[in-house]
C-alpha positions in Angstrom: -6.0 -29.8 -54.1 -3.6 -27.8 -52.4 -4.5 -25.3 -49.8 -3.0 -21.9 -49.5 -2.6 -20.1 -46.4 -2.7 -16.4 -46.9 0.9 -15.1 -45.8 0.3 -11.6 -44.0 3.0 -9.1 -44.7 5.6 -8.3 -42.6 4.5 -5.1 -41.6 1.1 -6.2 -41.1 2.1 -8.9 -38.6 3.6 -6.0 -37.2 0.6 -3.6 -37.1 -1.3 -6.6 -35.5 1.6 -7.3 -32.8 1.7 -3.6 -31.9 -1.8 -3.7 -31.7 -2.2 -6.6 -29.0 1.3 -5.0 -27.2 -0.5 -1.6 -27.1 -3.8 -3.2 -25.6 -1.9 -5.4 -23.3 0.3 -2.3 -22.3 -3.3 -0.6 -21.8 -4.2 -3.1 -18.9 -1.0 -3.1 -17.4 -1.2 0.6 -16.9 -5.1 0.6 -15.9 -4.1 -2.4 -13.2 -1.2 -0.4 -12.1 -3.2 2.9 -11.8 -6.0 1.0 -9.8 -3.1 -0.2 -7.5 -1.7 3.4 -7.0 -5.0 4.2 -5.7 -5.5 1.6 -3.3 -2.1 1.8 -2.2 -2.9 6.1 -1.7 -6.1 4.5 0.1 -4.0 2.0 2.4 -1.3 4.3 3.1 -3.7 7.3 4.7 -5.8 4.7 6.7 -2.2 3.6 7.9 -1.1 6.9 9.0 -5.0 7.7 10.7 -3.8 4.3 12.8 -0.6 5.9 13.5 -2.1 8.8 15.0 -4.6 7.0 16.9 -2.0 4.7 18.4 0.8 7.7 19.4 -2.4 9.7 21.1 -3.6 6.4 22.6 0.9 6.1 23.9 0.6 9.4 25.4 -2.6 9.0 27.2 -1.5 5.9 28.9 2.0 7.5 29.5 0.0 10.8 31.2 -2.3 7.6 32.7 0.9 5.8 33.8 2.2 9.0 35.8 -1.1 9.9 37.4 -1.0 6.4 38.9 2.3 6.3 40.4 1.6 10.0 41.7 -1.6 8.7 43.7 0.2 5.4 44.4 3.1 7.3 46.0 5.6 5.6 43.8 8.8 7.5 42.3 11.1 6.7 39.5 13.7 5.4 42.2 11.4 3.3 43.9 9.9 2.1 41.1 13.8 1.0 39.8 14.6 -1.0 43.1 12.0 -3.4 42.7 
């Protein structure tokens, strides 16, 4: 006996392709969105480190100069050694 294979239509096999393309579309947009956020996310904690690290420059730069003051040590001296 001979078997037959049931031969979807062309525009069904289309139907079903734009159907698995839309859904795989879906999760490439959902994985992308996630990834916008986390990169939103990254990107502020990066600029709260920034700002830690330029108040934590000036301190020691305000630090630095308040040392040399009690020390007695200028710029000039400072460049001869």
């Amino acid at each position: 006996m001979v078997q037959v294979h049931p031969v979807l239509p062309d525009n069904i096999k289309g139907i079903i392709m734009n159907e698995t393309n839309e859904k795989y579309l879906q999760q490439m947009l959902e994985g992308y969105e996630r990834n916008m956020t986390q990169l939103d996310s990254a990107i502020e904690q990066m600029k709260s480190q920034l700002e830690g690290a330029e108040t934590q420059k000036s301190d020691m730069v305000v630090a630095v100069s308040d040392l040399k003051e009690l020390l007695g040590i200028t710029d000039d001296e400072e460049s001869e050694e």
